[in-house]
N, C-alpha and C positions, 0 to 999 in steps of 0.2 A: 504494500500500500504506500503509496506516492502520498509523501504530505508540502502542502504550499505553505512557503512561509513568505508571508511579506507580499503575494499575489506574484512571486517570480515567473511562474510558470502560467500565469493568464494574462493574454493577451489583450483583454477586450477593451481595458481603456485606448488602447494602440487601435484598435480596431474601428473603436468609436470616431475616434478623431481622423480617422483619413475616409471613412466613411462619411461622417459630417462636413468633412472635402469634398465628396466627391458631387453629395450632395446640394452642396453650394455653386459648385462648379455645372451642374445639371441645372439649377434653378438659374443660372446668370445666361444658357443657352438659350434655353423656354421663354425667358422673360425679352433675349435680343431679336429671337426667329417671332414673339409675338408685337416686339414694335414696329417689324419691318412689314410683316401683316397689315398693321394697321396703315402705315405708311401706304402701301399700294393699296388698303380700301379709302383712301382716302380721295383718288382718283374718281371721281365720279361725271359717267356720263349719260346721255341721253340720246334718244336716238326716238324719232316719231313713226309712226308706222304711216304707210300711203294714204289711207280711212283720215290719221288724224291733221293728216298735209291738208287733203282737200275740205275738210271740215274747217279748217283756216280758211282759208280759202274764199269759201262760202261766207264765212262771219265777217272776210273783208268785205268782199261785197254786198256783201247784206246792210254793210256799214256805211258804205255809199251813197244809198240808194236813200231819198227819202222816205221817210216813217210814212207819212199820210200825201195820198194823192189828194190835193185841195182842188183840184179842177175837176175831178170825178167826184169830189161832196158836195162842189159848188152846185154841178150839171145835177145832179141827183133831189137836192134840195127844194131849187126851182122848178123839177118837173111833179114832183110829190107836193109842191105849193099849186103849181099851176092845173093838178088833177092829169096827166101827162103819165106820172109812172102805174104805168099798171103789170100787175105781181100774176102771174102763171103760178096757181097752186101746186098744180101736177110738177112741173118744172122746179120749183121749191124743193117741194117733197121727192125728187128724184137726188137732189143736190145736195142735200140732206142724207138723205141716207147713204151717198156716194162718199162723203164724207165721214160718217160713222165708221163706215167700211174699211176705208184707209187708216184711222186713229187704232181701228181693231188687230191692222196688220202689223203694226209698228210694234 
């Protein structure tokens, strides 16, 4: 039977300490490979698809264009003053529902 005296024969504080190296040494790797990570997430781009081009597009021109035709409320006005506009119900009602139709497709 082997007796220690004094922990001659155990190693483990030796053990610990280049362990505790080596570990440190692992954590300084992980900690530079994760700011170089961030470093390249920090590139950010964008990139539009063709849908969201021409939906631009659209909203420029739409931007353009007068909000209200004031010569088609004027002509309109004066003919519903002067008894002039007269309303096709069928023709409504088909305009209408052609309408619903398209809102349903969307």
């Amino acid at each position: 039977m082997a007796i220690n005296i004094n922990n001659m024969g155990n190693n483990t504080p030796i053990k610990q300490k280049i362990d505790n190296q080596t570990q440190v040494k692992q954590d300084a790797v992980k900690t530079a490979a994760t700011s170089e990570q961030a470093k390249s997430v920090r590139q950010d781009s964008v990139s539009l698809t063709p849908q969201a081009k021409q939906l631009s597009e659209l909203q420029k021109k739409a931007s353009d264009e007068p909000v209200v035709n004031q010569k088609k409320i004027d002509e309109l006005k004066k003919a519903i003053a002067s008894g002039e506009y007269k309303i096709n119900p069928e023709k409504l009602a088909a305009n209408i529902a052609d309408f619903e139709f398209e809102l349903n497709k969307a």
